[in-house]
Structure formats: structure tokens, C-alpha cells
Backbone as CSV, one residue per row, in Angstrom:
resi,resn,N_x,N_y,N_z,CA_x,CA_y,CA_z,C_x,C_y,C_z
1,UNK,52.011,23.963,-6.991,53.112,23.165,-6.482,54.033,24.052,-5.671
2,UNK,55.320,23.900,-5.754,56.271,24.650,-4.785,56.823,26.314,-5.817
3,UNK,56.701,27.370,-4.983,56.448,28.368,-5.494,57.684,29.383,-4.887
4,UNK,58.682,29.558,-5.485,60.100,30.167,-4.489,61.017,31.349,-5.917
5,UNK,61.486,31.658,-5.593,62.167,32.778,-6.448,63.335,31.554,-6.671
6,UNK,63.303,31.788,-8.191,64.382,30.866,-8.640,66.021,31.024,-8.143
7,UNK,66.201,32.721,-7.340,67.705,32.026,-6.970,67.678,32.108,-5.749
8,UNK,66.501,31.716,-5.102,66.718,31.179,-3.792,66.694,29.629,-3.384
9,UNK,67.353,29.380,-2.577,67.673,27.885,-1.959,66.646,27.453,-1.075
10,UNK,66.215,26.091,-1.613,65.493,25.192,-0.761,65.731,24.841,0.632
11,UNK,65.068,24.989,1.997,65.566,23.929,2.967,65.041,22.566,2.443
12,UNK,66.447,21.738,3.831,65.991,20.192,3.455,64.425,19.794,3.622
13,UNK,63.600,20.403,4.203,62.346,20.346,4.528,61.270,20.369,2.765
14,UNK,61.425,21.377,2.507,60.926,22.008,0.987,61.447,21.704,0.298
15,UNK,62.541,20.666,0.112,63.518,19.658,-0.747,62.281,18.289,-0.668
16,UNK,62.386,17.600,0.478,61.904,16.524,0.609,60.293,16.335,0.093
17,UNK,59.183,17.809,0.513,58.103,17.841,0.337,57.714,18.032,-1.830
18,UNK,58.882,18.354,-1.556,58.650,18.687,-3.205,58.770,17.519,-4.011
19,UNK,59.647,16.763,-3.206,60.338,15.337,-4.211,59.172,14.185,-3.857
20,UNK,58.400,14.124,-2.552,57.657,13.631,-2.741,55.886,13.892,-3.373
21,UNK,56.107,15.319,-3.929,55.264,15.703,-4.379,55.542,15.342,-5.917
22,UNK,56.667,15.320,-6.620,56.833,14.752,-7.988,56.498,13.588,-7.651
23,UNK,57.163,12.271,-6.465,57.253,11.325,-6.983,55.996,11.018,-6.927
24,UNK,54.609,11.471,-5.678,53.057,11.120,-6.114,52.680,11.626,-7.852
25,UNK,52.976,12.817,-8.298,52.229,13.108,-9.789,53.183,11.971,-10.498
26,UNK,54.207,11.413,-10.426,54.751,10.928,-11.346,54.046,9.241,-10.922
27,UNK,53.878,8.402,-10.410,53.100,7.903,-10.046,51.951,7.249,-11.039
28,UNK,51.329,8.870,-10.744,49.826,8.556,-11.218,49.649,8.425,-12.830
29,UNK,51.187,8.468,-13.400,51.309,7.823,-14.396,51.590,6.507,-15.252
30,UNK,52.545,5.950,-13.821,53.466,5.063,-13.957,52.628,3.356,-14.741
31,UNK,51.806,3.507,-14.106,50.794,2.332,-14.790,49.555,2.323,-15.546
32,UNK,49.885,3.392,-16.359,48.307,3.346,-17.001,48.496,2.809,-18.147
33,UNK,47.550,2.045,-18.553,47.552,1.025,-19.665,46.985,1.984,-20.693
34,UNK,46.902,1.813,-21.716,46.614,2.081,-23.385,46.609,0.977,-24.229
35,UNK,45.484,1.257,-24.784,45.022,-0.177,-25.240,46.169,0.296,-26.818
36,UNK,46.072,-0.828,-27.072,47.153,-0.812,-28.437,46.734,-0.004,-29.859
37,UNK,44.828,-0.758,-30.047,44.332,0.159,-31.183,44.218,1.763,-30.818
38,UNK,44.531,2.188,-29.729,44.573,3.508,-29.900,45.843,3.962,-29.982
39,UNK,46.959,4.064,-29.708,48.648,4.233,-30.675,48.705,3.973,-31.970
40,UNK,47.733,2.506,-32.352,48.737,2.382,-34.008,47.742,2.973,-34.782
41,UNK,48.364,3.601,-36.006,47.729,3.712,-36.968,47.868,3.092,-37.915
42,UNK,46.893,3.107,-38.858,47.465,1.663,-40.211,48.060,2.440,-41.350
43,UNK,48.205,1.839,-42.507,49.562,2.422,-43.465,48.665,3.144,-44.101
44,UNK,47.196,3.409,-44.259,47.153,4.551,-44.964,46.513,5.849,-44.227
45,UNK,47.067,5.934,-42.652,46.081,7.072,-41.945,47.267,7.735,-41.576
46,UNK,48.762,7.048,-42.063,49.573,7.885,-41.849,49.937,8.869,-43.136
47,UNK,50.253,9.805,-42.553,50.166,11.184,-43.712,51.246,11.139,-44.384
48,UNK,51.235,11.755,-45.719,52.675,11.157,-46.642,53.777,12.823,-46.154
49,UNK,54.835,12.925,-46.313,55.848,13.694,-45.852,54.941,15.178,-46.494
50,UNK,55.312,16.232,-45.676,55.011,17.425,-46.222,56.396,18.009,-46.995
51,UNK,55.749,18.880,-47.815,56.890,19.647,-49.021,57.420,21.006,-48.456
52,UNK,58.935,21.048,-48.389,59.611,22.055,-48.370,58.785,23.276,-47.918
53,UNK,57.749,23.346,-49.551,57.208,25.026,-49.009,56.220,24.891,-47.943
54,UNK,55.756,24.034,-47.855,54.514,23.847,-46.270,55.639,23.954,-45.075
55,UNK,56.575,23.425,-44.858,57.000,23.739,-44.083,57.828,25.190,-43.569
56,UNK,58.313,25.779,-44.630,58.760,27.770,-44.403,57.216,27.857,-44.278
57,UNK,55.844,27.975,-44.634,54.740,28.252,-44.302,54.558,27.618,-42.684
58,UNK,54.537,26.693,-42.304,54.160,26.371,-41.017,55.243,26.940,-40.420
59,UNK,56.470,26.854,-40.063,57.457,27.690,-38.825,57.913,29.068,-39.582
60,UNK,57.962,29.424,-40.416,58.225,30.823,-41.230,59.224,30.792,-41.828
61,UNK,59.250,31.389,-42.936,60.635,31.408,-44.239,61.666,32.004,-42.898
62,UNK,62.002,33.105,-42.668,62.994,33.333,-41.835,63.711,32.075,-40.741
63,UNK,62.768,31.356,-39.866,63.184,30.607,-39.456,63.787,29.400,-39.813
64,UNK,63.297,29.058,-40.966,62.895,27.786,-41.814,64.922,27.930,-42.393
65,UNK,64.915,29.124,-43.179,66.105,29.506,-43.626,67.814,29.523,-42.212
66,UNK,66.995,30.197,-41.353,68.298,30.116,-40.359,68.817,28.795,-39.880
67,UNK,67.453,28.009,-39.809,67.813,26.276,-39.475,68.507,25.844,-40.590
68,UNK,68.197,26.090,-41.410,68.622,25.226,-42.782,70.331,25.686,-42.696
69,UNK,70.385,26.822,-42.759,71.580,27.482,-43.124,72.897,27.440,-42.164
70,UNK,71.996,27.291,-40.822,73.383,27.654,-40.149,74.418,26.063,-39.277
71,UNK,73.797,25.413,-39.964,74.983,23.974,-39.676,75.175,23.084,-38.403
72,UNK,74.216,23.707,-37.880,74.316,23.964,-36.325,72.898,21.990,-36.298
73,UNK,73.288,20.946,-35.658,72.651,19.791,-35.354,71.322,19.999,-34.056
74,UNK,70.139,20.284,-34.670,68.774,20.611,-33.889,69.141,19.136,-32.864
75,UNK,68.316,19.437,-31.748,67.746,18.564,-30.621,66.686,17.758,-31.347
76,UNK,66.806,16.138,-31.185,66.027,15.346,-31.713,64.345,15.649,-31.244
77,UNK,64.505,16.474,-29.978,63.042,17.101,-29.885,62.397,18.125,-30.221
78,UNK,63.355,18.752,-31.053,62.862,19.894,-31.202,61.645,19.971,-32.046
């Protein structure tokens, strides 16, 4: 795609080519269907909550602890 040193400035030229270069990839999303049985799952293929210690095992006790501890409201995406 468009390839520039991040603190350099676009011309209006390499502005315009870029925006219509998102708006084609974005596009080629905009209508694609998904059939429904492939999103849902039924009530027992969903997995029951994992426990405390699986989780300091999956992101690490250190991390696991600084989230917990420091009060601070995570990004709903994180």
C-alpha cells in the first residue's frame, strides 16, 4: 500500500490515491453475506468461563497481577 516515513506529509495527490485505495479494500467487504449457522453456536459448544489460575497461566502471573491491581479501566478490546 502507501509506504512514506511516518513524519513526513502527504501531497494532496498521495492523500486522494490512498483514500481511494482504502475505500476499494474496504468495499470488498462491505457486502459479504455469512450464512447465520456459521456465527451461532448452540448452548452447549459454548465454553463455560475459565478459572482465575488459567488465566495468570494464559497472559502471565506478572501481568495478570498488574491488571488486577492497578485500578486503571482496560479498553473493552483489549
Amino acid at each position: 500500500m502507501f509506504e512514506k516515513p511516518e513524519e513526513a506529509r502527504m501531497t494532496e495527490e498521495e492523500t486522494a490515491k490512498y483514500g481511494r485505495e482504502i475505500d476499494a479494500k474496504n468495499a470488498l467487504y462491505e457486502n459479504v453475506v455469512v450464512e447465520d449457522s456459521v456465527n451461532a453456536l448452540s448452548a452447549d459448544e459454548i465454553p463455560p468461563p475459565i478459572s482465575e489460575e488459567e488465566i495468570k497461566r494464559r497472559v502471565g502471573e506478572q501481568n495478570y497481577k498488574n491488571t488486577k491491581d492497578s485500578g486503571v479501566m482496560n479498553s473493552i478490546n483489549s
